[in-house]
MMTF fields as JSON, N, C-alpha, C and O atoms, coordinates in Angstrom:
{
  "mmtfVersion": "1.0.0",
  "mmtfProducer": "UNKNOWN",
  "numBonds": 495,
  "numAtoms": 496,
  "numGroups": 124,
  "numChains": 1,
  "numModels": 1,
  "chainsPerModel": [1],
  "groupsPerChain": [124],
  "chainIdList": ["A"],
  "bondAtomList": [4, 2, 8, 6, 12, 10, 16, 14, 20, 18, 24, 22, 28, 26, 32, 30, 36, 34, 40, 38, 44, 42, 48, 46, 52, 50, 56, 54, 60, 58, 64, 62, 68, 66, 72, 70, 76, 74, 80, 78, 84, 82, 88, 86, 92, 90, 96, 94, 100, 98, 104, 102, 108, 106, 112, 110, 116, 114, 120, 118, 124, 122, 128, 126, 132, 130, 136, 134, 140, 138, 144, 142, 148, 146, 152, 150, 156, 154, 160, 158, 164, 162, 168, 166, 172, 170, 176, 174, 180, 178, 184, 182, 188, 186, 192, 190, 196, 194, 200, 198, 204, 202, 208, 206, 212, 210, 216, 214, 220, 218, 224, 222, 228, 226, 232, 230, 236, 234, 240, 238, 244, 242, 248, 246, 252, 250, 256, 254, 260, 258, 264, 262, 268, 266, 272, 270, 276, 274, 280, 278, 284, 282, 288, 286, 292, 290, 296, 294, 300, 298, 304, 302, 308, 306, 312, 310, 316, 314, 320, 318, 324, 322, 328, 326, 332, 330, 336, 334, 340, 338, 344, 342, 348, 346, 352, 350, 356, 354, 360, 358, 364, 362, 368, 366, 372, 370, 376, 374, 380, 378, 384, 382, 388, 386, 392, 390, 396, 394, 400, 398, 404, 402, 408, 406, 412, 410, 416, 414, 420, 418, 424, 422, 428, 426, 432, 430, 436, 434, 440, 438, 444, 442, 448, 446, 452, 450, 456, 454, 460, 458, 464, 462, 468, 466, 472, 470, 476, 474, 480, 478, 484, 482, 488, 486, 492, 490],
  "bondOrderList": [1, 1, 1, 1, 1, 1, 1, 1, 1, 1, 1, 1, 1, 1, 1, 1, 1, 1, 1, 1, 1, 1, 1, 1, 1, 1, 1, 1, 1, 1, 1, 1, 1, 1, 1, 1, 1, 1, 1, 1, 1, 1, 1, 1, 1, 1, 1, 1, 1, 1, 1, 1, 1, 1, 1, 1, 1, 1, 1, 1, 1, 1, 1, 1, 1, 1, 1, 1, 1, 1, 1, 1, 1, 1, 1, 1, 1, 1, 1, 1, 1, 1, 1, 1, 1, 1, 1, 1, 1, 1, 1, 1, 1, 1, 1, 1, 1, 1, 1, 1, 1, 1, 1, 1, 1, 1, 1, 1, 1, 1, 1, 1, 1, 1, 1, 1, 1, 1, 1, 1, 1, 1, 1],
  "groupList": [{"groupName": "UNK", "atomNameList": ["N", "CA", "C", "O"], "elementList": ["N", "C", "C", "O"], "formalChargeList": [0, 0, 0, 0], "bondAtomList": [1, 0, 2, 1, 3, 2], "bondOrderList": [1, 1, 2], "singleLetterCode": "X", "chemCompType": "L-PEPTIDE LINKING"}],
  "groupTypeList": [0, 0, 0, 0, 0, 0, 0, 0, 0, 0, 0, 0, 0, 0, 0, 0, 0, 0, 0, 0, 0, 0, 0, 0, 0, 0, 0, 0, 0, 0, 0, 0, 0, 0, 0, 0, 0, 0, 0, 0, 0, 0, 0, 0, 0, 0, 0, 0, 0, 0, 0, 0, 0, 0, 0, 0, 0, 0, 0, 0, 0, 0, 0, 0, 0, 0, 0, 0, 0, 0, 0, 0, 0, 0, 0, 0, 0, 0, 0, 0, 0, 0, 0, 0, 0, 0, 0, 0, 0, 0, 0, 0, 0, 0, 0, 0, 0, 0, 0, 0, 0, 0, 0, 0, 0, 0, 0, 0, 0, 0, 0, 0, 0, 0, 0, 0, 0, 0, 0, 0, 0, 0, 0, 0],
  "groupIdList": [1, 2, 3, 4, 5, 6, 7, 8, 9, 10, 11, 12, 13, 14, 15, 16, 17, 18, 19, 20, 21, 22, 23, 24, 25, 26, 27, 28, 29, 30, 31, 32, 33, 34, 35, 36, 37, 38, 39, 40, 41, 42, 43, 44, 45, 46, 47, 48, 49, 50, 51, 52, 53, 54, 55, 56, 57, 58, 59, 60, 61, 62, 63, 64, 65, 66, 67, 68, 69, 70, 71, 72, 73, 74, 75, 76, 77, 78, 79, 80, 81, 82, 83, 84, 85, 86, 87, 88, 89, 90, 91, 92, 93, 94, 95, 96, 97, 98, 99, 100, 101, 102, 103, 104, 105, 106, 107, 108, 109, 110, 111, 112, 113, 114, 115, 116, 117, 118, 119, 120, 121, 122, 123, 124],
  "secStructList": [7, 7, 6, 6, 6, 2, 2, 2, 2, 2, 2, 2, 2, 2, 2, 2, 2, 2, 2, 2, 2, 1, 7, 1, 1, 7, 3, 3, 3, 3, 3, 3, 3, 7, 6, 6, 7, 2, 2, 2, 2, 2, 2, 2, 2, 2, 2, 2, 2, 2, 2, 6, 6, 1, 2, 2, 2, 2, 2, 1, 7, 3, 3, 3, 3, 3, 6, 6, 1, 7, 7, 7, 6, 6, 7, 6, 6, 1, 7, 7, 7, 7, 1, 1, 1, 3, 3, 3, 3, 3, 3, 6, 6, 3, 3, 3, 3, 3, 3, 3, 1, 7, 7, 7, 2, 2, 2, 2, 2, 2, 2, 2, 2, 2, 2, 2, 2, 6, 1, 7, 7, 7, 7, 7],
  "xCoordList": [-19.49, -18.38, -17.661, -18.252, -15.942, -15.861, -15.241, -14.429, -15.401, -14.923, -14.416, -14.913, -12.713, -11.971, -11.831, -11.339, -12.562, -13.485, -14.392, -14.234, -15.162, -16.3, -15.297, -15.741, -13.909, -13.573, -12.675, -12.333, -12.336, -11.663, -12.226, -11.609, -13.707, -14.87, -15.225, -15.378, -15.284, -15.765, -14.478, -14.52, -13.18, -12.057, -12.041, -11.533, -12.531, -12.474, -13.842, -13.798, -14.758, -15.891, -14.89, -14.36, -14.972, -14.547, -13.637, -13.848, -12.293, -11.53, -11.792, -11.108, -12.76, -13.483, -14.497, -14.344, -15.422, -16.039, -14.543, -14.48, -13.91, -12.663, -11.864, -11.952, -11.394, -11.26, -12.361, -11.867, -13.774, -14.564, -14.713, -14.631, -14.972, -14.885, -13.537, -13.784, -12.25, -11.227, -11.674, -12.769, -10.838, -10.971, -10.385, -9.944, -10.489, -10.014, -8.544, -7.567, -8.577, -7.272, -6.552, -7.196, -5.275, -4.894, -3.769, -3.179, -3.781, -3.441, -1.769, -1.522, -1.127, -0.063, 0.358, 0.496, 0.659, 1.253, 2.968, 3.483, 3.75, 5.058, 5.508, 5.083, 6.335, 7.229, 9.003, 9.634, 9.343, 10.702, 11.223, 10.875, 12.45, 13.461, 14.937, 15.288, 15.674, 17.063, 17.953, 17.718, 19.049, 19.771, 19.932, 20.223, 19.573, 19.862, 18.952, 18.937, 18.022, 16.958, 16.173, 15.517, 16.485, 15.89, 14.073, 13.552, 13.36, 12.312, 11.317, 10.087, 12.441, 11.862, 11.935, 11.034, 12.702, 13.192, 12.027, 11.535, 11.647, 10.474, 8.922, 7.981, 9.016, 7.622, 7.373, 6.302, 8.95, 9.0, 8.525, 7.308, 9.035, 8.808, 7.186, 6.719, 6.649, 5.238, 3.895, 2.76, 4.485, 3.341, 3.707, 2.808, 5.398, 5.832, 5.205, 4.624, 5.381, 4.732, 3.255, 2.734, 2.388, 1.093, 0.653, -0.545, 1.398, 0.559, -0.317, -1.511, 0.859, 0.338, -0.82, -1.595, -1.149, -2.315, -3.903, -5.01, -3.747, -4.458, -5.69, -5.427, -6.918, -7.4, -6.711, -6.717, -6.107, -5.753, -4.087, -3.713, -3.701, -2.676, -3.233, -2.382, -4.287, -5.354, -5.287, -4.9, -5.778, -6.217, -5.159, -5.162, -4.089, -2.905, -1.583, -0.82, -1.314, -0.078, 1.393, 1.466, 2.452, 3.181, 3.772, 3.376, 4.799, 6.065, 7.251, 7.001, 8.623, 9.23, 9.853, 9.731, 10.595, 11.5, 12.747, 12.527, 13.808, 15.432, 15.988, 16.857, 15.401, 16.113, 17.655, 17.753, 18.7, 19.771, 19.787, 20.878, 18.828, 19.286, 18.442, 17.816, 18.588, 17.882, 16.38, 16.077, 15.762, 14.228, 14.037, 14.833, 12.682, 12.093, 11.557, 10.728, 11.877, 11.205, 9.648, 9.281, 8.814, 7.547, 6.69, 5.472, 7.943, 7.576, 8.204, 8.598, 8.115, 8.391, 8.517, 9.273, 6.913, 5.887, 5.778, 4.949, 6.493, 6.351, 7.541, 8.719, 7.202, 8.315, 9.199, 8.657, 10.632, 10.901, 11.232, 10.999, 11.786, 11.862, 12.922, 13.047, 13.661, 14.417, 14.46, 15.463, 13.454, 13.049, 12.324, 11.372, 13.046, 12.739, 12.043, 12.758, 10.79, 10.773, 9.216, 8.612, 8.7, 7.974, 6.879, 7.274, 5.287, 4.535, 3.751, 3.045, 3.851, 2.983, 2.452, 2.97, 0.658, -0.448, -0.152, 0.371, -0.137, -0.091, -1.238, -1.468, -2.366, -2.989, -3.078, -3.635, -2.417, -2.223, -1.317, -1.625, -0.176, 0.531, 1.009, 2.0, -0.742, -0.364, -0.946, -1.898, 0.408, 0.333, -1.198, -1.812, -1.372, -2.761, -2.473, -3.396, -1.519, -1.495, -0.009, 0.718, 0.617, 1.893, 1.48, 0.581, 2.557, 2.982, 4.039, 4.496, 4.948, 6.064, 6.306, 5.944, 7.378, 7.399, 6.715, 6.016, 7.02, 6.529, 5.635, 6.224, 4.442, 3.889, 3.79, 3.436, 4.069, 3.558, 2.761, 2.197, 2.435, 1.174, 0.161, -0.522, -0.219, -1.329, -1.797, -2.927, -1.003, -1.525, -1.499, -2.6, -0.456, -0.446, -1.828, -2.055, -2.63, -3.47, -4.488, -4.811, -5.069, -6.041, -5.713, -6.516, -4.091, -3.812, -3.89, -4.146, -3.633, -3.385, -4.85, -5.132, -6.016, -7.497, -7.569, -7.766, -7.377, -7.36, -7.126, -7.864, -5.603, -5.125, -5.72, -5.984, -6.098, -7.239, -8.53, -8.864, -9.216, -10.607, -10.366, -11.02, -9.182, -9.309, -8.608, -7.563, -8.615, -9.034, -9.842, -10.881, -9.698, -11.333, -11.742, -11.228, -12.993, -14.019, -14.624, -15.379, -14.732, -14.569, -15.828, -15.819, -17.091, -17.967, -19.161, -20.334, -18.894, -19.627, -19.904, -20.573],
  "yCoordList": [34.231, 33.438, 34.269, 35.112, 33.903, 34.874, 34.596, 33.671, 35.06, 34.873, 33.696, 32.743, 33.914, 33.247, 31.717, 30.831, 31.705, 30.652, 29.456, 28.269, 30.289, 30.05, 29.11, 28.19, 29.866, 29.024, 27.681, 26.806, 27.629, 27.296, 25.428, 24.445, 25.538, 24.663, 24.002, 22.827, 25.324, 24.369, 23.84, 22.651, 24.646, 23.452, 22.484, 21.725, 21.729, 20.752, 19.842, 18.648, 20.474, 19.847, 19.049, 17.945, 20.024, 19.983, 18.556, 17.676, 19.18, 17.728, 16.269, 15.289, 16.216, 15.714, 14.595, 13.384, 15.49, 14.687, 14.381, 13.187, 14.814, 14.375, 13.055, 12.095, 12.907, 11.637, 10.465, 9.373, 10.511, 9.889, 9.394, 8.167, 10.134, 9.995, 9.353, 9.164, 9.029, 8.269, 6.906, 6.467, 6.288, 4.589, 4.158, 4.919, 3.073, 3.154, 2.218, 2.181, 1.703, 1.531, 1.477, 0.962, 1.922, 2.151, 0.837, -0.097, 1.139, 0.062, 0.649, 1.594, -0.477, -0.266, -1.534, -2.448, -1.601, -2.887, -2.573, -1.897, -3.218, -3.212, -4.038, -5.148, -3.385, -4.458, -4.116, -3.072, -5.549, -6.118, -6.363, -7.241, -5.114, -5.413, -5.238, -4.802, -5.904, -5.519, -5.111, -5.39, -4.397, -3.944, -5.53, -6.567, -5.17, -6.436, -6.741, -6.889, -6.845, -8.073, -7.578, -6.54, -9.138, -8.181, -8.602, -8.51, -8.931, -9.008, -8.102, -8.108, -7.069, -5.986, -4.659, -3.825, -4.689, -4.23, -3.976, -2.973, -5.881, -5.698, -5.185, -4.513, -5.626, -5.18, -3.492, -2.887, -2.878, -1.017, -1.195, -1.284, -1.387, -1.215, -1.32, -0.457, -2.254, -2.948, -2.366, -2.131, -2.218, -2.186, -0.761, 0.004, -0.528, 0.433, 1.575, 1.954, 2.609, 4.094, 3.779, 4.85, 2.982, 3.072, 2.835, 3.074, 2.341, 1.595, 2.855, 3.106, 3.705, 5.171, 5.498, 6.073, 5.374, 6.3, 5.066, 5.496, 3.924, 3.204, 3.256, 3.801, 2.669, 2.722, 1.665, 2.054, 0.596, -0.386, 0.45, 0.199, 1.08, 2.14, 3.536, 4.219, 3.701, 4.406, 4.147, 4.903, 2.614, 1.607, 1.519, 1.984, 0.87, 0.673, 1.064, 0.256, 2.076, 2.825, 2.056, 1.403, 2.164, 1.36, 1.936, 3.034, 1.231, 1.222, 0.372, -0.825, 0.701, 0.141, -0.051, 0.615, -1.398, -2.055, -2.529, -3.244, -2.134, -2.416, -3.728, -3.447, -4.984, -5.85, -6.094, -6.954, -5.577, -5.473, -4.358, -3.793, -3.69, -2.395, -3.056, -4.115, -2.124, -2.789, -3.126, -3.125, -3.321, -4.034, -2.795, -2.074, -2.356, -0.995, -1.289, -2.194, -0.724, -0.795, -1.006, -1.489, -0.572, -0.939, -1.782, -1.945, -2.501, -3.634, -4.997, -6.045, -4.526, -5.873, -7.36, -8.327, -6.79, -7.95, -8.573, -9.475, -8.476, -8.706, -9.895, -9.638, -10.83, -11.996, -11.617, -11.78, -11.057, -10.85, -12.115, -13.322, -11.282, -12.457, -12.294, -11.268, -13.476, -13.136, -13.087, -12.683, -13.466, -13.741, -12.3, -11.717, -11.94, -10.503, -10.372, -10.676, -9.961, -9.23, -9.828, -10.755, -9.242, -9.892, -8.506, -7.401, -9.068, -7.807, -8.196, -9.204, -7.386, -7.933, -6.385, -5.278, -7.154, -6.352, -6.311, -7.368, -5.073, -4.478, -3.89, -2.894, -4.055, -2.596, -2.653, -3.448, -1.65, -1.015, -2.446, -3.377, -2.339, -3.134, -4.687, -5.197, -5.297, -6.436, -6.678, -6.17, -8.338, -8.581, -9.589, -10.376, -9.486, -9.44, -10.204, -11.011, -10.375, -11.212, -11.21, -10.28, -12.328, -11.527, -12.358, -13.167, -11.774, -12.739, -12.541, -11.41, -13.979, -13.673, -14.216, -15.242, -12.725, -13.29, -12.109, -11.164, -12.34, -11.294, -12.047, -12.065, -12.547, -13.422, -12.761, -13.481, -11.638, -11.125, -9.739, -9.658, -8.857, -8.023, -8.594, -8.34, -9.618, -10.186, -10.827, -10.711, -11.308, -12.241, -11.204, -11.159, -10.134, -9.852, -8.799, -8.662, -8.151, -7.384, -8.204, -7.898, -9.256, -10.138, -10.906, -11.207, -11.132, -11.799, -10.332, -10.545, -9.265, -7.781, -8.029, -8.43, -7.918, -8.082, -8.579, -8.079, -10.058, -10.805, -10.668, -10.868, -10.18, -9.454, -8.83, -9.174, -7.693, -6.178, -6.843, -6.518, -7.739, -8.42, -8.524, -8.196, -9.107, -9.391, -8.574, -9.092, -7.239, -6.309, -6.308, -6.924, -5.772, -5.644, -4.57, -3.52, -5.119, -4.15, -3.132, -3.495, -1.72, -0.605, 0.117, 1.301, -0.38, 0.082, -0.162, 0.084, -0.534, -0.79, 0.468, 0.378],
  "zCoordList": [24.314, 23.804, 22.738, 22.062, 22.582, 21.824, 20.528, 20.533, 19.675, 18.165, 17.904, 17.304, 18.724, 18.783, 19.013, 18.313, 20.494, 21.089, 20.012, 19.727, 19.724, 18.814, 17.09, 16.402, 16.939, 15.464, 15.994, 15.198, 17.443, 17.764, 17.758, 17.349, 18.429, 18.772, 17.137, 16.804, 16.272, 15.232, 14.49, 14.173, 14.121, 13.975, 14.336, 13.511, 15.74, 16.317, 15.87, 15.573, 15.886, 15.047, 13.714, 13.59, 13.047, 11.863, 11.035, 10.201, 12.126, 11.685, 12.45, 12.154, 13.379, 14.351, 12.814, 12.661, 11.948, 11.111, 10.178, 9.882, 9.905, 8.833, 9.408, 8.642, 10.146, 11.232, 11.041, 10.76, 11.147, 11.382, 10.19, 10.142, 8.86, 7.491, 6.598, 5.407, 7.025, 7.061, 6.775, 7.127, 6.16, 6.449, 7.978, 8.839, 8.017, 9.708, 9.255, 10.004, 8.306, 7.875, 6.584, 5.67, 6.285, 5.289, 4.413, 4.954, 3.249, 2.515, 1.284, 0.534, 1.707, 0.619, 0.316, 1.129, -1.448, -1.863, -1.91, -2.8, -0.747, -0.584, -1.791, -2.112, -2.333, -3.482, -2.997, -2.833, -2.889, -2.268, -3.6, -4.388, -3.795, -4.957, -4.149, -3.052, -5.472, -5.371, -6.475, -7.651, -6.045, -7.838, -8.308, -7.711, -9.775, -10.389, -11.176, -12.398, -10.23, -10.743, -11.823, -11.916, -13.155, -14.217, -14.189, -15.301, -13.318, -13.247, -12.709, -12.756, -12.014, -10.665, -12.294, -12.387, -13.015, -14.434, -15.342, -15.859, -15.343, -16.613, -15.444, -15.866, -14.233, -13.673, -13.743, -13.671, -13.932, -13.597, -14.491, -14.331, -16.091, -17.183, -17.87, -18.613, -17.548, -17.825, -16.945, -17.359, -15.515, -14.934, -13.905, -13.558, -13.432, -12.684, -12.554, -11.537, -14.379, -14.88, -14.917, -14.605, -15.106, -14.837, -13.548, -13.391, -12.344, -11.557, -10.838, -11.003, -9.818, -9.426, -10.044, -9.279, -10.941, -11.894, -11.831, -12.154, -11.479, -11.314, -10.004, -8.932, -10.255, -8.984, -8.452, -7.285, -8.419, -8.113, -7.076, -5.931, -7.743, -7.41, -6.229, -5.658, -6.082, -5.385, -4.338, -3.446, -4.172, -3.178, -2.375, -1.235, -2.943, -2.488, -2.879, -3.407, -2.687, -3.308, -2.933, -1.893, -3.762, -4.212, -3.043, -2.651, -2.363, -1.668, -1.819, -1.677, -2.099, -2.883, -1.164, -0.136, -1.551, 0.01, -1.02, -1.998, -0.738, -1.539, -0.293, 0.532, -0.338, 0.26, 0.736, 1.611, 0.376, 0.452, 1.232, 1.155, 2.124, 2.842, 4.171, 4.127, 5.424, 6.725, 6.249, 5.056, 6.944, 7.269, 7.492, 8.094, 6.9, 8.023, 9.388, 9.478, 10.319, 11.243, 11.647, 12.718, 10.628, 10.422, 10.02, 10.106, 9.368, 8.917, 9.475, 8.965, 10.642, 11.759, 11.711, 11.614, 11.881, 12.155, 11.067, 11.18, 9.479, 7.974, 7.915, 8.164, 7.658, 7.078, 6.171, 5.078, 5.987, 4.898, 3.671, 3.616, 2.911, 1.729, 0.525, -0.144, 0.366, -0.576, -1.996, -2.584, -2.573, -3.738, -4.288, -3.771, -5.44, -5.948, -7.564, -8.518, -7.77, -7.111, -6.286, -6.825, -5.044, -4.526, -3.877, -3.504, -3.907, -3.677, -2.308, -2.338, -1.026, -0.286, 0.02, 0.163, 0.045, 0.779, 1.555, 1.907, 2.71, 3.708, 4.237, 3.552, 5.426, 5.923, 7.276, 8.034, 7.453, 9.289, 9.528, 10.273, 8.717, 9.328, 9.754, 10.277, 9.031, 8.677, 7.593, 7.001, 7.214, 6.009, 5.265, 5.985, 4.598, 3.872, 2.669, 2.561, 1.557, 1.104, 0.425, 0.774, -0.681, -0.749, -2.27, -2.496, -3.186, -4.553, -4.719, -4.885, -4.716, -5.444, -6.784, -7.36, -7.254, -8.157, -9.335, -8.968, -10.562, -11.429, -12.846, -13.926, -12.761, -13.546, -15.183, -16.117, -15.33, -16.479, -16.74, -15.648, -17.293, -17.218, -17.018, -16.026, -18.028, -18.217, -16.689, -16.214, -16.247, -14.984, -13.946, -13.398, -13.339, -12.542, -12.08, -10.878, -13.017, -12.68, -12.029, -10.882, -12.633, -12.221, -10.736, -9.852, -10.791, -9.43, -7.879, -6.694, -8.41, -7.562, -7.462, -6.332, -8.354, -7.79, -6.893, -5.785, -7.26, -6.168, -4.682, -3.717, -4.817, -3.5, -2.803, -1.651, -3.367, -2.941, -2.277, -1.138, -2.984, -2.533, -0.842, 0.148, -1.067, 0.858, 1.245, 1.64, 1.383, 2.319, 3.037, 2.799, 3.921, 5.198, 4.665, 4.279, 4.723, 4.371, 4.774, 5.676, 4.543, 5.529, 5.184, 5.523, 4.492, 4.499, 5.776, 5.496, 6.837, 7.912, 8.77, 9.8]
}
């Protein structure tokens, strides 16, 4: 067999365990804003610059949706909504939980727990 052969087999090994080692599905908290809204304002402000840096931000990395522009295509199967600003769990596509609405710092971390809990659980 030859060299070549031989790195070719274990690349495929390789990303073969990297695949397997994956979650089998992935997670984002969509937040639905629009210009204006001074609530989408105080959530950048309060919770926006930290969230990224969070495990909570880890888990589910932020995706911003500008309601006043098309629907993404990916988000189909997602009810939209007009009320801004508004956060829905997402993984692989469906929706998982939503809040609208911007309760505060104080409330919203404990209610985002909440959210996260019901995820499916991917330690099986």
């Amino acid at each position: 067999m030859s060299v070549a052969t031989r790195a070719m087999i274990l690349a495929g090994v390789l990303l073969s365990a990297l695949f397997q080692a994956m979650p089998v599905w992935s997670a984002e908290l969509v937040m639905l804003e629009q210009p204006g809204c001074v609530w989408c304002k105080r959530w950048n402000e309060e919770i926006g610059i930290a969230y990224p840096k969070t495990a909570e931000g880890r888990q589910a990395p932020l995706r911003r949706v500008d309601i006043t522009d098309a629907w993404p295509q990916d988000l189909a199967g997602i009810p939209k909504e007009r009320m801004t600003p508004t956060f829905i769990l997402v993984a692989d596509g469906v929706e998982i939980d939503r809040l609208r609405g911007y309760p505060g710092e104080h409330f919203f971390w404990p209610m985002l727990t909440d959210m996260l809990g019901k995820l499916p659980d991917t330690t099986e």
